[in-house]
C-alpha positions in Angstrom: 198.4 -1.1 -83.2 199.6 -1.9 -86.8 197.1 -3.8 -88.8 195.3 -3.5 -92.2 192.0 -3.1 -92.0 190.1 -4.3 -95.5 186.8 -2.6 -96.0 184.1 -4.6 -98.0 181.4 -2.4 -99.6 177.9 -3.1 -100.9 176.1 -0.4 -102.6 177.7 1.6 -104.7 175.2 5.0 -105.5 175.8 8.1 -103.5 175.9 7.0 -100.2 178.5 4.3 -101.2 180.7 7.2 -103.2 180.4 9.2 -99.7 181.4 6.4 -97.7 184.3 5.7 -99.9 185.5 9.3 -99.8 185.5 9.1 -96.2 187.5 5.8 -95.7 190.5 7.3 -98.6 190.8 9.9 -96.1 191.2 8.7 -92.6 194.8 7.6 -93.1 195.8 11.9 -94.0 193.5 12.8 -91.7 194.0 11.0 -88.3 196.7 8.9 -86.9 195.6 4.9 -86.8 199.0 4.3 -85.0 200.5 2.5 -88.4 197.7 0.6 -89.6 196.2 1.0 -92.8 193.2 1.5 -94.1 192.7 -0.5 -97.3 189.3 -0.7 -99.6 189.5 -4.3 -100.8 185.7 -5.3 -102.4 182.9 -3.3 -103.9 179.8 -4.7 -104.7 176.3 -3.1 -106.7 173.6 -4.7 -108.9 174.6 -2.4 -111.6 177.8 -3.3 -112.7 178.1 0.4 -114.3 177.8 2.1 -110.5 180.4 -0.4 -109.4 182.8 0.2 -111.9 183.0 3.8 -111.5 183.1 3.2 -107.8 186.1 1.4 -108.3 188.1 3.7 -110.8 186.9 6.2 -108.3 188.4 5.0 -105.2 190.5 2.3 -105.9 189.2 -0.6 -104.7 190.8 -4.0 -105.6 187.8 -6.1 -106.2 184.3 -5.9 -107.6 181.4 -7.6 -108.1 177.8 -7.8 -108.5 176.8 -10.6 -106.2 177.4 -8.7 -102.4 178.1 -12.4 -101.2 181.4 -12.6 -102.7 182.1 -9.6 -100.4 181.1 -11.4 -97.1 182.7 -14.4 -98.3 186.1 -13.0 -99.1 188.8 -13.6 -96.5 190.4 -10.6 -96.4 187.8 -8.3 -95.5 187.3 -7.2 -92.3 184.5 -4.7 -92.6 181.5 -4.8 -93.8 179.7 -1.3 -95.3 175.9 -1.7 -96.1 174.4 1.2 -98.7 171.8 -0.7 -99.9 168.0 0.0 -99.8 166.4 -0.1 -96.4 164.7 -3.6 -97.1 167.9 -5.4 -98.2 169.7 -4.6 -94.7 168.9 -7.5 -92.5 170.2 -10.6 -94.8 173.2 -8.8 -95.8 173.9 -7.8 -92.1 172.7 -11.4 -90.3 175.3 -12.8 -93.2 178.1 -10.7 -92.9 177.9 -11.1 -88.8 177.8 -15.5 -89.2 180.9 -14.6 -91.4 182.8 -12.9 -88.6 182.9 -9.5 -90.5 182.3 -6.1 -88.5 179.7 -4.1 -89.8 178.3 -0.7 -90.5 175.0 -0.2 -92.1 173.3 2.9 -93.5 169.7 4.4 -91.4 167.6 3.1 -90.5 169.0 -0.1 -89.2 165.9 -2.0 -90.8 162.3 -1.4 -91.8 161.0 -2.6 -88.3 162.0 -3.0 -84.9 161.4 -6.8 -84.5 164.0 -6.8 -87.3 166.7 -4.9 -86.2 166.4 -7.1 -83.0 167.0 -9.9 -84.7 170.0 -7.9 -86.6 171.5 -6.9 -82.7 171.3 -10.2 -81.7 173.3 -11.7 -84.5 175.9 -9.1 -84.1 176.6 -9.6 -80.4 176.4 -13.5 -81.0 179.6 -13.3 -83.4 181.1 -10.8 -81.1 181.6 -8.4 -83.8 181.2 -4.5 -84.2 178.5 -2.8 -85.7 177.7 0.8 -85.8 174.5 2.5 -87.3 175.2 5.7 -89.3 174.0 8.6 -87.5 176.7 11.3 -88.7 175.2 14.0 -87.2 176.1 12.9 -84.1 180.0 13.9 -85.3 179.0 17.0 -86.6 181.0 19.0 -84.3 178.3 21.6 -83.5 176.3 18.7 -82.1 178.9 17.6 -80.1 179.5 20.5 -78.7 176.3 20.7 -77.9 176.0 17.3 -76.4 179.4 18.1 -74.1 177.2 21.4 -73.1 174.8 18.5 -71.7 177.3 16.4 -70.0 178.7 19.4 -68.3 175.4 21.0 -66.8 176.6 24.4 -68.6 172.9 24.0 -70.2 171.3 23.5 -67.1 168.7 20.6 -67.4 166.9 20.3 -70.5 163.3 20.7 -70.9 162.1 21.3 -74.5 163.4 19.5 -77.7 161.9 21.1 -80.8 163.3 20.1 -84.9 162.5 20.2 -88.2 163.9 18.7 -91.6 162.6 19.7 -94.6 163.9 19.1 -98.2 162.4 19.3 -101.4 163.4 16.5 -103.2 160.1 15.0 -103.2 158.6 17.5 -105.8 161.4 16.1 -108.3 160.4 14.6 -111.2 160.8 10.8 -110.5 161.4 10.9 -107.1 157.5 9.6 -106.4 159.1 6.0 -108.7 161.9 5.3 -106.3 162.3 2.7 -103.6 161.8 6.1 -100.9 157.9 5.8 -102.1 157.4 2.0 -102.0 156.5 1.3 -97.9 157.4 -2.5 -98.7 160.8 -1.4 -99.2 162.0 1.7 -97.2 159.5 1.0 -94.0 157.8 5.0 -94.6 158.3 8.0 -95.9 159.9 11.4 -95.0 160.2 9.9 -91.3 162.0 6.9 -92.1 164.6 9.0 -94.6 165.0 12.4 -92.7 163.1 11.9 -89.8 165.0 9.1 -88.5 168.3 11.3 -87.9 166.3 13.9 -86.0 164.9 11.5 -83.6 168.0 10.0 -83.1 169.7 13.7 -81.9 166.9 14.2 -80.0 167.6 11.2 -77.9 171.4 12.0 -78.2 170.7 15.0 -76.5 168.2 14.8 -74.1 167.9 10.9 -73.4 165.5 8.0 -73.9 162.1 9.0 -75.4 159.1 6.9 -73.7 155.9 8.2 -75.9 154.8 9.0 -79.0 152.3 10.7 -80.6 152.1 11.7 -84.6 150.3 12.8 -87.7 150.9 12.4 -91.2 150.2 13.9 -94.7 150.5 12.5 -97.9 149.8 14.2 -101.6 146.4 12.9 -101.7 147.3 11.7 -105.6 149.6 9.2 -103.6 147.6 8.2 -100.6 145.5 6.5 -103.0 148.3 3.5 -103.5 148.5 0.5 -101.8 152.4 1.5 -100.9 151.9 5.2 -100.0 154.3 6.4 -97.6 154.4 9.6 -95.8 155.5 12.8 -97.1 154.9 15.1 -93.8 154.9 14.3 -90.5 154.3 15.4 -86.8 155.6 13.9 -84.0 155.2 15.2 -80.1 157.4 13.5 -77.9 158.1 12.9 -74.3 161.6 11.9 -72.9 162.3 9.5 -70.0 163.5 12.6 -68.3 160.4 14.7 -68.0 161.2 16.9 -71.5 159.3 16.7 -74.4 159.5 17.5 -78.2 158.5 17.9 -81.5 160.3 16.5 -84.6 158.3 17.4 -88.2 160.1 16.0 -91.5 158.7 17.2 -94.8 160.4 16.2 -98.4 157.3 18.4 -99.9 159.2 21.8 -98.8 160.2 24.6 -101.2 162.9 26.4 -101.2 164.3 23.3 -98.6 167.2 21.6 -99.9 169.0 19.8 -96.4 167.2 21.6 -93.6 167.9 20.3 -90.4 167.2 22.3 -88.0 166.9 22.0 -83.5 166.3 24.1 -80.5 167.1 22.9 -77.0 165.5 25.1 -73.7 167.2 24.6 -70.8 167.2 25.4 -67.0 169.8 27.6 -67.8 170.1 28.6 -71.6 169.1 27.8 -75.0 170.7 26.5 -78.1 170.1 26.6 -82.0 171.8 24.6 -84.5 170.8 24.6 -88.3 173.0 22.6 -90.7 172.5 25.7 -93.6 175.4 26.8 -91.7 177.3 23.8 -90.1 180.2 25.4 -88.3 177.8 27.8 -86.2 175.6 27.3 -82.9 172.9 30.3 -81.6 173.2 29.9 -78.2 171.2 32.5 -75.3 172.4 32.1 -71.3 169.5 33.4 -68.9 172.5 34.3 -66.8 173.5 37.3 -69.2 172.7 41.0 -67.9 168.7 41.4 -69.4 169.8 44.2 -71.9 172.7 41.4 -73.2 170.2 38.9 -73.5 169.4 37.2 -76.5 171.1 34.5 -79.1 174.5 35.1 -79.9 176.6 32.8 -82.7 179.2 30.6 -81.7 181.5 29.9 -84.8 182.3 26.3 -84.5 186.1 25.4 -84.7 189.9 24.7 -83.3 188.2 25.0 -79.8 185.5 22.4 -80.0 184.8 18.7 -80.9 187.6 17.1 -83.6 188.4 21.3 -84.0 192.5 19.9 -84.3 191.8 17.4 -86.8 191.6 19.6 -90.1 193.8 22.2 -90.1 191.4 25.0 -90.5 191.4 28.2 -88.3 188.2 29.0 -87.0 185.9 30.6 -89.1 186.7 28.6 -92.2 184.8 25.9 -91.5 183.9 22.0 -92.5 181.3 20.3 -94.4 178.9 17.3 -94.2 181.1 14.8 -95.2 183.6 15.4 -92.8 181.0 13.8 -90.3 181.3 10.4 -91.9 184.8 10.4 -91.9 184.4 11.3 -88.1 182.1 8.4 -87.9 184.5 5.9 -90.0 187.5 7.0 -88.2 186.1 6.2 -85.0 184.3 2.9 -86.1 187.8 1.7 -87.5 189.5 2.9 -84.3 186.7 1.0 -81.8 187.7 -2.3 -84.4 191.9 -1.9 -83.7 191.5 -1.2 -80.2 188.6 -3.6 -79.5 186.9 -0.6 -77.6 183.2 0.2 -77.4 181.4 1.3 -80.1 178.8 4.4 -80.2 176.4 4.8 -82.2 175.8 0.8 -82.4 173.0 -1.0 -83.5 171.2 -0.7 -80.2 170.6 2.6 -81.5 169.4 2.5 -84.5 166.5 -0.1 -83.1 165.6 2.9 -80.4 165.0 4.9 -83.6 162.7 2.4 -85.3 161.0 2.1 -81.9 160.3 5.4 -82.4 159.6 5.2 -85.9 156.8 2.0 -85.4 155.0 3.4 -82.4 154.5 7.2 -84.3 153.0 5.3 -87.2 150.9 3.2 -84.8 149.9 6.6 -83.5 148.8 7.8 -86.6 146.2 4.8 -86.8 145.1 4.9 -83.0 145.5 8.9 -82.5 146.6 8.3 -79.3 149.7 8.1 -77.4 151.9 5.0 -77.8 154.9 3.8 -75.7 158.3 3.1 -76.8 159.2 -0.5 -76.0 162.3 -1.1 -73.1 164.6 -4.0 -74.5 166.3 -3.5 -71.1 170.0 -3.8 -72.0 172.2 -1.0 -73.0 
């Protein structure tokens, strides 16, 4: 398995200096059986972002037109961190070019969109992968093998919350975030989206939806208004149900993420204001052990070999998108399966349509089957 693999990039503001972090460090980080990883093109409106992103990280090339990095020859991956809106040309282009992709959440501002994105995708025969990192947290993981393995017992009751505070900066209200033309919604679409997403991770397909919003009331008089709170209930394909509330309106919230699962058999709490731990409570203990105990997160669990770090010391965030790189780069040498694909992220806007349909009707509305995995 010895091949270069020449990474393309288009977008290059925080999520693009993230995403180039993460692709430097795969090849001291994880074995890729000889190949190399190699960052070839960068591409940004602003020739000053792209520039630094270069001297950064060392990529080759640069340019302000992101067709010059579909059309170059040489690379073989295709990284979207561009505004929600822009996501469908660049991806339908980069897949009629015969370049794998990865693209930033959500997949697209609606559904029928990200359809149309899928289908182009398998048509080339390429691979694409949606950015859900927190499915590599290893926490979550664990979490999710905890599932699998029935030590949970079968889950019943999904409840999480997201709450930041970025909204109230000065501004923040005169971004793309705040225009619905361009980002699809508000606090839903950009925190929200991940949180539906583990749900479903978690505790499999969601089949209703029902939601409220609230906007500053300043706002909600704009044509564009998105929202900055909202509620959503949910009910799972396998009897559970949940709630998921995203607020960017929340002091003393910087990145609060934050989910409980009940089970038949125990309960679990993960909040990413400390990453490398897990609350977890087994109805099996003797009643005067009852009770949430932590679990530091480490050597023992998910990708626990892959930093040299005892337990205890811990990881951060961005290790979870070199997780999600590594394996994305792996799935493309090994022409192997890759999870989380774009399948996914158009569940998630599913989700993310019928909840703002719900908060028109006020009534229950029912996520759409596309009937193939």
């Amino acid at each position: 398995m010895k091949k270069s693999i020449h990474i393309g990039i288009i977008g290059a503001g925080w999520m693009g200096k993230i995403h180039s972090e993460a692709y430097r460090r795969i090849p001291i980080t994880f074995d890729l059986g000889g190949a190399e990883v190699r960052l070839r093109y960068a591409a940004d409106v602003e020739p000053a972002l792209v520039k630094d992103l270069v001297k950064r990280y060392g990529y080759e090339q640069w340019t302000t037109d992101w067709r010059q990095v579909i059309e170059d020859k040489k690379v073989d991956l295709v990284d979207i961190c561009v505004p929600n809106f822009l996501h469908k040309e660049i991806v339908i282009e980069a897949a009629r070019a015969g370049k794998h992709v990865l693209c930033e959440k959500p997949l697209s501002n609606s559904p029928s969109d990200s359809r149309e994105m899928i289908n182009e995708v398998r048509r080339a025969g390429v691979k694409h992968r949606i950015d859900f990192n927190y499915r590599k947290v290893p926490a979550i993981s664990y979490v999710k093998s905890l599932v699998e393995s029935g030590d949970l017992g079968r889950p019943s009751f999904y409840r999480a919350f997201i709450g930041q505070d970025w909204g109230f900066k000065a501004g923040a209200a005169n971004t793309w975030r705040f225009e619905a033309s361009q980002s699809g919604g508000g606090s839903l679409v950009t925190m929200g989206s991940h949180v539906i997403d583990i749900g479903r991770y978690l505790l499999g397909d969601i089949t209703e939806v029902m939601a409220t919003s609230w906007t500053e009331p300043q706002r909600a008089k704009g044509p564009q208004f998105v929202d900055d709170a909202m509620i959503l209930s949910l009910k799972f394909e396998s009897g559970a149900i949940g709630t998921v509330i995203s607020n960017w309106l929340a002091h003393g919230r910087k990145h609060h993420f934050e989910f409980e699962v009940n089970s038949e058999k125990a309960s679990v709490l993960f909040n990413t204001e400390r990453l490398n731990e897990l609350e977890a409570a087994f109805g099996s203990d003797e009643e005067a052990k009852q009770g949430f105990r932590t679990v530091y997160i480490g050597q023992p669990h998910p990708y626990g070999d892959s930093f040299e770090l005892k337990t205890g010391m811990g990881i951060g965030i961005k290790e979870s998108f070199l997780i999600q790189f590594y394996e994305f780069v792996r799935c493309i040498l090994e022409d192997s399966p890759s999870s989380p694909d774009f399948y996914d992220g158009w569940f998630v806007d599913e989700v993310i349509e019928k909840a703002y349909r719900s908060v028109r009707s006020g009534q229950w509305e029912k996520i759409g089957k596309w009937n193939e995995p």
